[in-house]
C-alpha positions in Angstrom: -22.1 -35.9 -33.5 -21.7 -33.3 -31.3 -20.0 -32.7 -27.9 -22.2 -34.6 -25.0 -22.4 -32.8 -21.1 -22.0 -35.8 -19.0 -21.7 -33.4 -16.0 -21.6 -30.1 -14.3 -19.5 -29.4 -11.8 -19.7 -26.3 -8.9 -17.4 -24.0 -7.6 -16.2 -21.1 -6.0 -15.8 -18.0 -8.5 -11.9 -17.9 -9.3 -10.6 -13.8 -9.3 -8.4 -15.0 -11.9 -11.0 -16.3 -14.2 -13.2 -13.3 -13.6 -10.9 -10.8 -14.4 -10.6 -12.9 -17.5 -14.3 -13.3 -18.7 -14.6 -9.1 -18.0 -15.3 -7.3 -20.8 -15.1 -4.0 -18.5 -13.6 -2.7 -15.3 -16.3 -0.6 -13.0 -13.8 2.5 -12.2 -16.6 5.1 -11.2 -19.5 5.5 -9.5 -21.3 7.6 -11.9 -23.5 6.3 -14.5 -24.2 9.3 -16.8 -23.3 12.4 -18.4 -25.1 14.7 -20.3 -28.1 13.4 -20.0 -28.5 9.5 -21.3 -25.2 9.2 -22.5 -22.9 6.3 -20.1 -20.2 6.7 -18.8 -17.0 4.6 -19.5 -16.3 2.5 -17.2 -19.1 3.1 -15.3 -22.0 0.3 -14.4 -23.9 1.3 -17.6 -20.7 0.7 -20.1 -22.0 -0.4 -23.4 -19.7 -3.0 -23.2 -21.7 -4.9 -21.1 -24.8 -5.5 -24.0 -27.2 -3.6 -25.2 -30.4 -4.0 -24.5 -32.0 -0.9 -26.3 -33.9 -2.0 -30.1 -31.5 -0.5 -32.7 -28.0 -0.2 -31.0 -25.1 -2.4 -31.7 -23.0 -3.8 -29.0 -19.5 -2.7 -29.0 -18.2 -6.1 -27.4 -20.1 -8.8 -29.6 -21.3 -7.1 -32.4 -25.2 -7.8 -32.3 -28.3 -6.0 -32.2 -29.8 -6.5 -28.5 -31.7 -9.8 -29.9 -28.4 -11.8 -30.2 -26.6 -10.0 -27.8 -26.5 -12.2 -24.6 -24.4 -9.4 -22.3 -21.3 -9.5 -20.9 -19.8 -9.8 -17.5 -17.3 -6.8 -16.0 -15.7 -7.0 -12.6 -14.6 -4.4 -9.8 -11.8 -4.4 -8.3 -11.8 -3.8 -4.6 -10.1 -1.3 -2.7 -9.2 -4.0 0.6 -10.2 -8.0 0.5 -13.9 -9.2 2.2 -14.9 -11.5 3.5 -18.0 -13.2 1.4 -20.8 -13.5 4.1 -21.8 -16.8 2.5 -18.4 -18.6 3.2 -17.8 -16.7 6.7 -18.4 -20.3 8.7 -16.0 -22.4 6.6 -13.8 -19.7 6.8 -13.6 -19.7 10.5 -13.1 -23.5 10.5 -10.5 -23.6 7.8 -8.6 -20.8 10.1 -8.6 -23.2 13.0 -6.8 -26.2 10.9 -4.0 -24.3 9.9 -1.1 -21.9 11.4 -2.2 -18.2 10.1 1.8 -17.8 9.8 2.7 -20.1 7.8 -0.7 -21.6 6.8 0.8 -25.2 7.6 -1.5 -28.0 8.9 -1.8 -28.1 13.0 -2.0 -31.5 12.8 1.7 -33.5 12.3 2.1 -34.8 9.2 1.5 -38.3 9.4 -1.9 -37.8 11.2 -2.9 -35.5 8.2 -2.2 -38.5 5.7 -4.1 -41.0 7.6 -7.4 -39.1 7.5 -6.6 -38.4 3.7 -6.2 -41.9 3.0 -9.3 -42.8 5.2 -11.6 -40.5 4.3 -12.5 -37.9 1.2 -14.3 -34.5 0.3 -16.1 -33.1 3.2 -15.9 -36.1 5.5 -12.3 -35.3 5.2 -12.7 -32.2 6.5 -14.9 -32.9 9.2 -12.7 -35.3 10.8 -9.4 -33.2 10.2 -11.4 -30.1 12.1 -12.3 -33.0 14.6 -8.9 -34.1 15.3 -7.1 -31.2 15.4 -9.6 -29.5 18.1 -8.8 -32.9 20.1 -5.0 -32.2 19.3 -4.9 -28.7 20.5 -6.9 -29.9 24.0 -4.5 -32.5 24.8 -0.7 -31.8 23.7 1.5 -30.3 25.8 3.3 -28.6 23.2 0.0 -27.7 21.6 0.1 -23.7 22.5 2.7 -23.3 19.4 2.7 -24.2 15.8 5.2 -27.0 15.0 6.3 -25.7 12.3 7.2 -21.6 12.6 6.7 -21.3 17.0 3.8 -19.0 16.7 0.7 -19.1 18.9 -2.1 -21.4 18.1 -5.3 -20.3 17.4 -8.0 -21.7 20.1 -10.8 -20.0 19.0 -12.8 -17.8 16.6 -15.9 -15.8 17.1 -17.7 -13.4 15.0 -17.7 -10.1 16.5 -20.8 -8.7 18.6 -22.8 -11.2 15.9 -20.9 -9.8 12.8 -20.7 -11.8 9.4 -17.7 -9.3 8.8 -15.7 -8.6 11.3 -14.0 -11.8 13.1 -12.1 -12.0 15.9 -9.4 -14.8 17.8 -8.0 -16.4 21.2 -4.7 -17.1 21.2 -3.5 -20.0 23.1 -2.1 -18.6 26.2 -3.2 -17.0 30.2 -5.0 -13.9 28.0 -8.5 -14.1 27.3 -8.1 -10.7 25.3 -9.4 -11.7 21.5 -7.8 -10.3 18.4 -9.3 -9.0 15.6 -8.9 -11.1 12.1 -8.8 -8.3 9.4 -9.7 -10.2 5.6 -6.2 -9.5 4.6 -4.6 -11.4 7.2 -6.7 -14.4 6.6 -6.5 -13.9 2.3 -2.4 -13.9 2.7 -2.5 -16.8 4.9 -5.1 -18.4 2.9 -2.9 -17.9 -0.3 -0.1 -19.4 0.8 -2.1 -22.5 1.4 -0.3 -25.4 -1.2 -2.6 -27.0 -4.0 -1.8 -30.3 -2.0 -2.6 -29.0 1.4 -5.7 -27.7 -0.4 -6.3 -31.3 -1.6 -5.7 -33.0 1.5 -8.8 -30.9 3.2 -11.0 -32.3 1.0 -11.2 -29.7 -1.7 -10.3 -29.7 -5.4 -8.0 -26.4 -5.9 -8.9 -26.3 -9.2 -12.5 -25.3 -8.5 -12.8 -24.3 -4.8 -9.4 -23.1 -3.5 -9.7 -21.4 0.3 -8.5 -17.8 -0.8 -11.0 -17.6 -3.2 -13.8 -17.3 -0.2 -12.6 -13.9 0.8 -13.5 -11.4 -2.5 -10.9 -9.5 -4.1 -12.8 -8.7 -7.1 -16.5 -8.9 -7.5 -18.0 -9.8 -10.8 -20.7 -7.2 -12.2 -23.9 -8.6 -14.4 -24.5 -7.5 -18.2 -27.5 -5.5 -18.5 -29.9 -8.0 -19.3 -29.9 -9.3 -15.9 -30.6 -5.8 -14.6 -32.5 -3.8 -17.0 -33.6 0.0 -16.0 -37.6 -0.3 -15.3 -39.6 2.7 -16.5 -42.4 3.4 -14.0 -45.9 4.6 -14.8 -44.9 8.2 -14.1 -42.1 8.1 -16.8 -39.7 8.0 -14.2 -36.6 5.2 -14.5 -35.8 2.9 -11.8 -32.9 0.8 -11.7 -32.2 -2.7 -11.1 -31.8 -3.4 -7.1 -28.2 -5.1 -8.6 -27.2 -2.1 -10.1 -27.9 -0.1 -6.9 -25.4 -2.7 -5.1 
């Protein structure tokens, strides 16, 4: 008897495991040379499938009728943030210290709402406890932990999903850009407790992973070329991105 699914479970794509399901690394920009041949390491690799009757894929060995493509993956240049996450990432940024990416909160308030609550009721009430911490205590203008400024508040800039910005606790109402690679590091340094204690499962939906380092690129046969009725070939809108 074979295996049963008794689940399926959803996460947040892991860099890691992308780099290690790529069969290709997108290098270049340019698709072809000398006419309709690709080029390596290009968005038209054959190592991503074949699609074409008659050809072979190098990576699994079928014809395009077995063949069921293959993921690759760019690298990126400088860490993004993933427009889709941008609102969880500005409230995980207010729980913890970007300096030391320890918890606001002391330590014994942050086990009491783990062992009260769990997943993202956790969350809410640590985001709802640690705005009420920051409002009343004294010493609240300073992480406990490393002395540096607390965060008050985060805003998108001029209506950005890209570009994010932060008060510091303090008389200056100036805010301060949040560049992706502040917030990855910080994000990073995050423990697989800490993680836990959130309400998240690291194994499947770790913080750092909202903020893309490397972007995973679809085999062909999710973004075949389309010849149009003047012979001409368009390509995919996902190839084009």
């Amino acid at each position: 008897m074979g295996d049963r699914i008794i689940g399926v479970q959803f996460g947040i794509a892991n860099p890691d495991e992308i780099r290690r399901r790529s069969v290709v690394e997108v290098i270049t920009d340019k698709a072809h040379q000398s006419g309709e041949i690709p080029v390596a390491g290009g968005v038209f690799d054959p190592r991503f499938g074949v699609i074409d009757h008659g050809k072979i894929c190098p990576t699994c060995k079928h014809t395009n009728i077995e063949c069921p493509g293959h993921f690759g993956h760019i690298t990126m240049a400088r860490p993004v943030y993933l427009y889709q996450f941008i609102d969880m990432i500005q409230k995980i940024s207010l729980l913890i210290c970007l300096n030391c990416s320890n918890f606001y909160l002391p330590d014994e308030d942050v086990d009491s709402i783990e062992k009260m609550y769990v997943g993202f009721d956790r969350f809410n009430q640590l985001r709802e406890i640690t705005s009420k911490f920051k409002d009343k205590e004294k010493t609240s203008k300073v992480c406990r932990h490393c002395g540096s400024a607390v965060i008050k508040k985060i805003d998108k800039r001029d209506g950005s999903v890209s570009d994010l910005r932060a008060k510091i606790a303090g008389e200056s109402e100036d805010m301060i850009p949040l560049h992706a690679e502040m917030i990855l590091r910080a994000f990073q340094r995050i423990t697989d407790r800490n993680v836990e204690k959130m309400g998240f499962n690291p194994k499947f939906s770790r913080p750092d992973w909202m903020i893309c380092t490397v972007l995973a690129v679809p085999p062909l046969t999710v973004r075949p070329s389309v010849v149009m009725d003047d012979k001409q070939t368009m390509e995919d809108d996902l190839t084009h991105v």
